[in-house]
C-alpha positions as CSV (number, residue, x, y, z in Angstrom):
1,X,173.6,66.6,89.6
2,X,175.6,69.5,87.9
3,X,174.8,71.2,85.0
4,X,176.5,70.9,81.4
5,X,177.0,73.3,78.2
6,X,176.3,71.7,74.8
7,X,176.1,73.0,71.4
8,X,173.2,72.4,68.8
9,X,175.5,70.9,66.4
10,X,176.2,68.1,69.2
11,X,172.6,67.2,69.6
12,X,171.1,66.5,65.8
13,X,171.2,67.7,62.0
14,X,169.5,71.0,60.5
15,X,167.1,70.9,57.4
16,X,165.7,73.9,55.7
17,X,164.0,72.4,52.4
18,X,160.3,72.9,53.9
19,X,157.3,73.3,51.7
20,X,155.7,76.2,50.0
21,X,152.0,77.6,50.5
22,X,150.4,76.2,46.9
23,X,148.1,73.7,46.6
24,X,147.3,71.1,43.4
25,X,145.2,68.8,42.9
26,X,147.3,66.1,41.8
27,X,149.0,66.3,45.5
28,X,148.0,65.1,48.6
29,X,146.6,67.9,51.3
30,X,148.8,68.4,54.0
31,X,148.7,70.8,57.5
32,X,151.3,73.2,57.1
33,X,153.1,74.8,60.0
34,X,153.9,78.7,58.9
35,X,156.7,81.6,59.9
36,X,154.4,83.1,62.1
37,X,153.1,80.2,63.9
38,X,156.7,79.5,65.0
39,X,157.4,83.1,65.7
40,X,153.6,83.3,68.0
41,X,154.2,80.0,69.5
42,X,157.2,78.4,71.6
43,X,155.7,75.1,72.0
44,X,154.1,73.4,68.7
45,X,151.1,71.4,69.0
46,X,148.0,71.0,67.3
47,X,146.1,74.0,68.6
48,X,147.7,75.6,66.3
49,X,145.5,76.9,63.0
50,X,147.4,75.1,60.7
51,X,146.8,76.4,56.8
52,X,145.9,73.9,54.5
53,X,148.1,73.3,51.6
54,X,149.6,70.0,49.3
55,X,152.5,68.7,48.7
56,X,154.2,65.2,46.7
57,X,155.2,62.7,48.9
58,X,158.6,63.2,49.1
59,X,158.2,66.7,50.4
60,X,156.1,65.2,53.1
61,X,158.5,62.6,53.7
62,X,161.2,65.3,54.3
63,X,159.5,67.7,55.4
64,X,157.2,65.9,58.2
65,X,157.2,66.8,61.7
66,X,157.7,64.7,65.3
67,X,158.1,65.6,68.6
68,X,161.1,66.9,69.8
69,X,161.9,68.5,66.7
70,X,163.0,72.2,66.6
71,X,161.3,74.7,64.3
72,X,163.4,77.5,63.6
73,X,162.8,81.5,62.0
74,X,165.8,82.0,59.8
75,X,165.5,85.4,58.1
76,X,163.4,88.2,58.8
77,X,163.4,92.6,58.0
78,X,164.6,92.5,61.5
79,X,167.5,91.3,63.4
80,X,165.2,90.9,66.7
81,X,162.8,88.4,64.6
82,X,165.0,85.9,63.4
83,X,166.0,83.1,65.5
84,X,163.0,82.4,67.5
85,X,162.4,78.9,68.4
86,X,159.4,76.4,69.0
87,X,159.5,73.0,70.0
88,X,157.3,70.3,68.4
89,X,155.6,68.5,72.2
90,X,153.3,66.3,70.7
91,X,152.8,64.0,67.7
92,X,151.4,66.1,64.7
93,X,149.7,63.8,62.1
94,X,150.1,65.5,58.2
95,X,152.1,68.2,59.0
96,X,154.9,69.4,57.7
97,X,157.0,72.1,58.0
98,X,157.2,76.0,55.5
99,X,160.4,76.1,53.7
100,X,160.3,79.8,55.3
101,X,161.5,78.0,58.2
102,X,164.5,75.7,59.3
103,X,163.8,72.4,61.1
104,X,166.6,71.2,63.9
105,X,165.9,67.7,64.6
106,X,167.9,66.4,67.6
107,X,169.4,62.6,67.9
108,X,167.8,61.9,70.8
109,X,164.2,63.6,71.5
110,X,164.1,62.1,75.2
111,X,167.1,63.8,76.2
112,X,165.7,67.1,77.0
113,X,162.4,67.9,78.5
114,X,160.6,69.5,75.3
115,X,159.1,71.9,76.9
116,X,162.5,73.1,79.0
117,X,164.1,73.2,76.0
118,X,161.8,75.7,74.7
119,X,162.3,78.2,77.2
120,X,166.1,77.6,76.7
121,X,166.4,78.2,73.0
122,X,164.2,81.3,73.9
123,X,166.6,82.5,76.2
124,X,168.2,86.2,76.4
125,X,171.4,84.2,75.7
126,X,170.0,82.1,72.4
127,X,168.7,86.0,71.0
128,X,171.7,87.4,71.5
129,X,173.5,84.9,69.7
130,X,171.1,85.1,66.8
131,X,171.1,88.7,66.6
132,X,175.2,89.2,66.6
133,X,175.5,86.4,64.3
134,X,172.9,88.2,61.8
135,X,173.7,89.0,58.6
136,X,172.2,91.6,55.9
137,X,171.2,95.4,55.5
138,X,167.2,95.5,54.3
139,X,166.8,91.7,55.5
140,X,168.8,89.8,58.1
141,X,169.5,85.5,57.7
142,X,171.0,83.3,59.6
143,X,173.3,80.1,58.2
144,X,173.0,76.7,59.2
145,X,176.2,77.2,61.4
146,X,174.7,80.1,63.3
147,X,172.5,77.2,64.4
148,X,174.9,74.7,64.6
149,X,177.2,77.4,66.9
150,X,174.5,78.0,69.5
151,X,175.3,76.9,72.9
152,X,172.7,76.5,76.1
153,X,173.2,75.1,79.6
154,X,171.1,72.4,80.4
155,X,170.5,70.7,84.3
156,X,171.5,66.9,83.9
157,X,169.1,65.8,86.1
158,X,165.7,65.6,83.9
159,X,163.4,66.4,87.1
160,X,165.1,69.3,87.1
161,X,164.5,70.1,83.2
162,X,160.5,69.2,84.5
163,X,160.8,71.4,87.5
164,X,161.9,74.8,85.6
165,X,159.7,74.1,82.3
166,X,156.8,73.5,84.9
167,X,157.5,77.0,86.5
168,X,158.1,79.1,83.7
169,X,155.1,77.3,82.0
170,X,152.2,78.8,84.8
171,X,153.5,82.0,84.7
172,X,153.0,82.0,80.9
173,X,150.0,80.2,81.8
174,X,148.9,83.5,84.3
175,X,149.9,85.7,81.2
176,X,148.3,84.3,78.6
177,X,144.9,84.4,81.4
178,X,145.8,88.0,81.8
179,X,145.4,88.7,77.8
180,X,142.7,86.6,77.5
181,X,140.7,88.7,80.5
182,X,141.9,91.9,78.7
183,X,140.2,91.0,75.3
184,X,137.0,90.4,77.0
185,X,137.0,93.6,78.8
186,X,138.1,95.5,75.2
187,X,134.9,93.7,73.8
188,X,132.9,94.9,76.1
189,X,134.5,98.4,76.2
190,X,133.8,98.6,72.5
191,X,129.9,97.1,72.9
192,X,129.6,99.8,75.8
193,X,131.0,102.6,73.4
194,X,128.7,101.5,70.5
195,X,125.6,101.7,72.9
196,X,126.0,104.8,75.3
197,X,127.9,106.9,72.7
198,X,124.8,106.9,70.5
199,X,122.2,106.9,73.5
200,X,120.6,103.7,72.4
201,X,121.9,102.5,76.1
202,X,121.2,104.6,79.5
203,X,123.9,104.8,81.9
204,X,122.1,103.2,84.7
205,X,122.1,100.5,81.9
206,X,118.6,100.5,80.5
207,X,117.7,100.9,76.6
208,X,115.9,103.5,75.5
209,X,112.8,103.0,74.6
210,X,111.4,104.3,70.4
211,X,109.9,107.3,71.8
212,X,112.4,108.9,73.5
213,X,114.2,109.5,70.2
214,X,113.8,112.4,67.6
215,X,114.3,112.1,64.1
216,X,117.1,114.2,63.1
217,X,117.6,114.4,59.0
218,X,121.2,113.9,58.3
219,X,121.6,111.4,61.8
220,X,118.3,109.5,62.0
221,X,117.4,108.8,65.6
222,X,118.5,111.4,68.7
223,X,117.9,110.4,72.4
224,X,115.3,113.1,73.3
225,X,117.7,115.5,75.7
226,X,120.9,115.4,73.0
227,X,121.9,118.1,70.7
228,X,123.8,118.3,67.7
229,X,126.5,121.2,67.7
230,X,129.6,122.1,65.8
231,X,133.0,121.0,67.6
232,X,133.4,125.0,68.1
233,X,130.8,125.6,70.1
234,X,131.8,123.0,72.5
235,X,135.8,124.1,73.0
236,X,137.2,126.9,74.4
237,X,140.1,126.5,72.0
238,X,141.2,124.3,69.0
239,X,144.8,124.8,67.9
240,X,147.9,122.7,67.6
241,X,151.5,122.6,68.7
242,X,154.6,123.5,67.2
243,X,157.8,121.7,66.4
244,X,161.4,123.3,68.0
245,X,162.9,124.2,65.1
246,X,165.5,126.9,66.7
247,X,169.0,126.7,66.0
248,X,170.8,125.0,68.7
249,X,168.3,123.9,70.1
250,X,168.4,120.4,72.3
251,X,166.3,118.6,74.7
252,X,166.8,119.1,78.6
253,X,165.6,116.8,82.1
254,X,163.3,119.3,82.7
255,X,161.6,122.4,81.8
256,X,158.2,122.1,79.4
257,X,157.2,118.8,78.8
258,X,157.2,117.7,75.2
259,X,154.0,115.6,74.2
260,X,154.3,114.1,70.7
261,X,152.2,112.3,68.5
262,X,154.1,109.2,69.0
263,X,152.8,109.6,73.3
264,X,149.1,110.0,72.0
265,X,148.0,106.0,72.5
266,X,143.9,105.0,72.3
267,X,142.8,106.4,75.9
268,X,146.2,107.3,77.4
269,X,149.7,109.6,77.3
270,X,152.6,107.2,77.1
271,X,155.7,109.6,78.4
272,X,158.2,106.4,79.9
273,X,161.1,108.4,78.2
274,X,159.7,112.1,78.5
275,X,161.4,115.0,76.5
276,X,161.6,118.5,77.7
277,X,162.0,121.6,75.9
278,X,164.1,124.7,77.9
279,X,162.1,126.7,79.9
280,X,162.7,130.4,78.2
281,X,161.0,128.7,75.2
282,X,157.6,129.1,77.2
283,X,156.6,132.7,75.3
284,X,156.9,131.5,72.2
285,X,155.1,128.5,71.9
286,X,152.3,130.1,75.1
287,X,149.7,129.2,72.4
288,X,149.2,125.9,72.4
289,X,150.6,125.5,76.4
290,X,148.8,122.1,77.3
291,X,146.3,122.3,80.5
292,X,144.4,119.3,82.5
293,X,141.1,118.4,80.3
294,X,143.0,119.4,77.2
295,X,141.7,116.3,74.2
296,X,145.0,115.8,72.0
297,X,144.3,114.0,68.6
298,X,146.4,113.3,66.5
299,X,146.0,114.8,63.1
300,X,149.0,113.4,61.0
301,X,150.4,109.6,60.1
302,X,149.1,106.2,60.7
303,X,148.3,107.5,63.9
304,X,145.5,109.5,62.9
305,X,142.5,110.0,64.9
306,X,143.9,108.5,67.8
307,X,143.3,110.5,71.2
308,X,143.3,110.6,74.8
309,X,142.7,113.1,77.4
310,X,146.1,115.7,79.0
311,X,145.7,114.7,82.6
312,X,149.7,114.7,83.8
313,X,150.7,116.6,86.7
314,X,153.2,118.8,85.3
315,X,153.7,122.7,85.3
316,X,154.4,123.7,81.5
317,X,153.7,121.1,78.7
318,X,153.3,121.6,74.9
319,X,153.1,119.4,71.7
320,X,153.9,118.8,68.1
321,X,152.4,120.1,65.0
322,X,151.0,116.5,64.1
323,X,148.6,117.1,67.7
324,X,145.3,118.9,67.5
325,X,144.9,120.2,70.9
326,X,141.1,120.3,71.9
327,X,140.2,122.3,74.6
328,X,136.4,121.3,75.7
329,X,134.7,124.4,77.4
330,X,133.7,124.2,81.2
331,X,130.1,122.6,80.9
332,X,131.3,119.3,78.7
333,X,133.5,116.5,80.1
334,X,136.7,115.9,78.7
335,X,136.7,112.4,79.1
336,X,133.3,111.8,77.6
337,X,134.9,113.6,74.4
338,X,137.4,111.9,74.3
339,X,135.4,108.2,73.7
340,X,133.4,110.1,71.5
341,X,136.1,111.0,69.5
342,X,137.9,107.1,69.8
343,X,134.1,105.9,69.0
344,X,134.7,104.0,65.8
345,X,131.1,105.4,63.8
346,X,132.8,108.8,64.9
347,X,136.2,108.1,63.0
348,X,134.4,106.9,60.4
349,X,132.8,110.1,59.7
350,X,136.5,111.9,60.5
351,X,138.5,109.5,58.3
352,X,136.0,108.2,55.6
353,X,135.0,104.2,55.7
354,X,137.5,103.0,53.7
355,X,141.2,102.6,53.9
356,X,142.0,103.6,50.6
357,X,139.8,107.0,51.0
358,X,140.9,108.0,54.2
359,X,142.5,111.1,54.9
360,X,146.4,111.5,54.8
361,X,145.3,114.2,57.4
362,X,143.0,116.5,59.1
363,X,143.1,120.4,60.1
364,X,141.8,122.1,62.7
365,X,139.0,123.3,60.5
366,X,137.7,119.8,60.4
367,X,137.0,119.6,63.8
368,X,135.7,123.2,64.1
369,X,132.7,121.9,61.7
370,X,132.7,118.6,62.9
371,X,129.0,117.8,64.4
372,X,128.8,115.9,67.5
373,X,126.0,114.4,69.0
374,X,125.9,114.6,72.7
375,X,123.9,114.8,75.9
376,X,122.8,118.6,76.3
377,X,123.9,118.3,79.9
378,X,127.5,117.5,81.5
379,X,126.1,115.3,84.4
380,X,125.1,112.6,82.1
381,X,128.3,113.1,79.8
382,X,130.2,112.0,83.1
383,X,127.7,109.4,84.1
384,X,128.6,107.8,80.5
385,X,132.4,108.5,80.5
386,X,131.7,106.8,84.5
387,X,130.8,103.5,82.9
388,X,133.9,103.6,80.8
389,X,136.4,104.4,82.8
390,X,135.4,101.4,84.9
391,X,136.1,99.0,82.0
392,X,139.5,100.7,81.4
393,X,140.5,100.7,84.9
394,X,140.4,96.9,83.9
395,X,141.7,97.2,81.3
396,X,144.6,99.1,82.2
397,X,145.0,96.8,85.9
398,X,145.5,94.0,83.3
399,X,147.8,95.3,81.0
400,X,149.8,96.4,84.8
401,X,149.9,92.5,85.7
402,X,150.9,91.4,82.6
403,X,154.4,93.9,83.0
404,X,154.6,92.5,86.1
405,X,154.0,88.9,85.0
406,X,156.6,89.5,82.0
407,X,159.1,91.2,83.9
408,X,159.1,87.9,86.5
409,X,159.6,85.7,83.4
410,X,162.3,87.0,82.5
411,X,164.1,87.2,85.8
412,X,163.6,83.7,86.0
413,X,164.6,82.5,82.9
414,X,167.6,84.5,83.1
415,X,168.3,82.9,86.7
416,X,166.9,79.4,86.3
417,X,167.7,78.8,82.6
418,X,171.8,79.0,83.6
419,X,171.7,77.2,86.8
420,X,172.7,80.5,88.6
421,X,169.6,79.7,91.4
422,X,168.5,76.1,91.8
423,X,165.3,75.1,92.7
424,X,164.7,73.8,95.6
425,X,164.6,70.0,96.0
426,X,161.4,69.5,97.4
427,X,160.2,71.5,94.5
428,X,161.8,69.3,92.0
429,X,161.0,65.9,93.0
430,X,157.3,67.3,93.4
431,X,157.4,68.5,89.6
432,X,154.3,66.7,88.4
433,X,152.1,68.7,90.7
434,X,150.3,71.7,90.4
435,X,152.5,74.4,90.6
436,X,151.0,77.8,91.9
437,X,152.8,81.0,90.6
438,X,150.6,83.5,93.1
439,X,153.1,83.8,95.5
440,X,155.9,85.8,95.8
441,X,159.4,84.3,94.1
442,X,162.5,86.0,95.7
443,X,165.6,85.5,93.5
444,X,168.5,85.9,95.3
C-alpha cells in the first residue's frame, strides 16, 4: 500500500474552550489534564497526575476527553514550546481538558493508529510548521488555522501505522529506562556525598563508630583523623579570570581556550562549541592561566556555587570574571574538593539556607576564610572522591546512551515518519510482537 498526505482540517474539528484550574463547591470534581502534562507527555493516559479541580456540567460535557482525541499547546514565551502534541490512547473517565490548551478531535478515531499518530504530529515537519506559523514578540500563539493547515504523511496500510509506532515506542521505552537508571544512581550519588563528605561513612563502606569522632564547637562531630582549615591554607592560589575587553578584539579556532561560567556544569566542563582567545593575549591574562587540578566555581548568576574540576587537555586556557579559579595545593585532591564544594550542607554554608537570603555573589575572600572539614591525609581524600567517581562514571555512561538513544529517534522518525525507508514486511505483519531495539538499525 502507498502512502498519502492529509491535512488536519480533513480529519475532525478544533475546540479551545477547556476549563480553568478553580474549584467550587457547588460543581462537580473533575480530573483535569494541564499545559504541562501535554507538553511532558505524547501519549495521554491515565498515569498521568491529573490535578483535581470542578467544573458545571456543560463544561464537562464540552470539555470531556476520548480516545483518539488530540491535545494541543497553543501559546507559549517560546516559539519551540507551542505546538506540541499528545494523543488521548485510552478511555479517561472525568477528565476534561485546561482551556490553556486546544483539543483536535478527529471524525474517525480508528483511522490512525493513536499511538503513530503521536509520533507524527511530533515530527521535525509538524514543529516546523508550528514554529513558522507563530505569531507574537514576548509570547508566541498559534490560530485554529495554523492547526487546521498542518499536513503529515501517513502509511495506508494500518499494520504499517502499528509497525513504526511499535518501533519508535521501545526506543522511547530504552530512554525513558535510561533516565529512570540515572535518577537512581543521582540518589545514590547524593546519599554517598551526604555520608563520606562528613565522615559519618568509611570508604571501604563501614560507619563510623561514636568514638571515633571529636567534638568540635562550631561543627559538632569530626571523624578523629580530619582537620578543619581555612580554604587558604589548602590552595596554592585562589583568583579569577578576566573578561576580553580589548578593542577589536574577536574570538579565533584556536589559541587560549576560553572557559566561561556558562561551561562550569555540576561535576563537568561542557566546551561542545569552544571559544578561543588569540594567542599574544597569553601575558596579559598569565594570572589566572588555567592548569589540570585547577577547581572553577562559579561565583556570579543563577549559576552560583556550581563547580567542577579543569581536567581538558589543552595548552593555554583561561576564564571569565564570574569563575573563581581554585588551585588546591599538591597534598589535597582536586576531585575530592570539588564534591566537597558541590556537597549541598557545604553550599548551604556558602550561599545561606534560604532562597531569598542567598548571595547575589561571592569573592574570593569568601573562600579564603571559608572552613573546610577534610581528611588530614590525601590518600583517603582520593579513596572518597574513588567511590564517587564510580557513581558518575554511571552517571555520565547513562546520560552518553540516552544521546545516542535520542539521536536514533530522531533519524528514525525523520526516515520512517515520511515513508522515505519502509520497514520490512516481515517486520510489519509481525507488529504485535515484542520488538527489541538492541541491535543495530542501518538507515539507508
Amino acid at each position: 500500500m502507498s502512502w498519502k498526505k492529509i491535512k488536519l482540517k480533513d480529519l475532525g474539528w478544533v475546540r479551545s474552550a477547556g476549563v480553568n484550574k478553580l474549584s467550587d463547591s457547588n460543581q462537580k470534581q473533575i480530573r483535569l489534564l494541564n499545559y504541562m502534562d501535554v507538553y511532558r507527555n505524547q501519549k495521554i493516559s491515565n498515569e498521568i497526575d491529573f490535578q483535581i479541580v470542578t467544573a458545571k456540567d456543560a463544561e464537562i460535557k464540552n470539555a470531556n476527553l476520548e480516545i483518539g482525541d488530540i491535545l494541543f499547546t497553543p501559546s507559549s514565551e517560546k516559539p519551540t514550546d507551542i505546538g506540541h502534541a499528545g494523543i488521548v490512547i485510552e478511555d479517561l473517565p472525568y477528565t476534561v481538558y485546561s482551556y490553556h490548551l486546544v483539543r483536535f478531535r478527529p471524525d474517525d478515531a480508528k483511522k490512525f493508529n493513536p499511538h503513530f499518530l503521536a509520533y507524527a504530529l511530533n515530527s521535525f515537519s509538524s514543529e516546523k510548521h508550528f514554529i513558522t506559523r507563530a505569531t507574537g514578540t514576548t509570547r508566541y500563539t498559534l490560530s485554529k488555522s495554523d492547526f487546521h493547515s498542518l499536513e503529515f504523511e501517513y502509511p495506508e496500510n494500518p499494520n504499517e501505522q502499528t509497525a513504526i509506532a511499535t518501533l519508535l515506542s521501545k526506543v522511547d521505552e530504552a530512554i525513558e529506562a535510561t533516565k529512570n537508571g540515572i535518577k537512581a544512581a543521582e540518589k545514590l550519588k547524593k546519599a554517598l556525598m551526604q555520608n563520606l563528605l562528613t565522615g559519618k561513612l568509611k570508604p571501604d563502606g563501614t560507619w563510623r563508630t561514636e568514638d571515633e569522632f571529636y567534638e568540635d564547637e562550631k561543627f559538632g562531630k569530626v571523624p578523629v583523623g580530619w582537620q578543619i582549615i581555612k580554604g587558604n591554607k589548602i590552595t596554592d592560589k585562589i583568583t579569577k579570570g578576566q573578561s576580553p575587553k580589548w578593542q577589536g578584539f574577536e574570538y579565533q579556532d584556536s589559541g587560549i581556550l576560553f572557559v566561561t561560567s556558562e561551561n562550569v556544569r555540576d561535576g563537568y566542563i561542557e566546551v561542545d562549541s569552544p571559544k578561543y582567545l588569540p594567542i599574544e593575549f597569553h601575558n596579559k591574562i598569565k594570572n589566572s592561566q588555567l592548569q589540570k587540578g585547577d577547581i572553577l566555581i562559579n561565583i556570579v548568576g543563577a549559576s552560583i556555587g556550581r563547580c567542577a574540576v579543569f581536567n581538558l587537555d589543552v595548552q593555554y586556557a583561561n576564564t571569565n570574571q564570574a569563575v573563581c579559579v581554585f588551585r588546591p595545593k599538591e597534598e589535597n585532591d582536586s576531585d575530592f574538593l570539588a564534591y566537597y564544594i558541590q556537597n549541598g550542607y557545604t553550599q548551604q554554608r556558602l550561599l545561606g539556607n534560604q532562597v531569598e537570603t542567598a548571595r547575589a555573589n561571592l569573592s574570593l575572600g569568601d573562600f579564603r576564610k571559608f572552613k573546610f572539614v577534610i581528611p588530614e591525609t590525601k590518600d583517603e581524600q582520593i579513596h572518597i572522591a574513588d567511590k564517587l567517581n564510580e557513581v558518575n562514571f554511571t552517571i555520565q555512561s547513562k546520560q552518553t546512551k540516552i544521546q545516542t538513544l535520542q539521536r536514533l529517534k530522531k533519524t528514525l522518525m525523520q526516515n520512517l515518519l515520511t515513508g522515505k525507508v519502509r520497514l520490512p514486511e516481515g517486520f510489519i505483519a509481525q507488529f504485535e510482537s515484542t520488538v527489541e531495539v538492541n541491535h543495530k538499525i542501518e538507515i539507508a
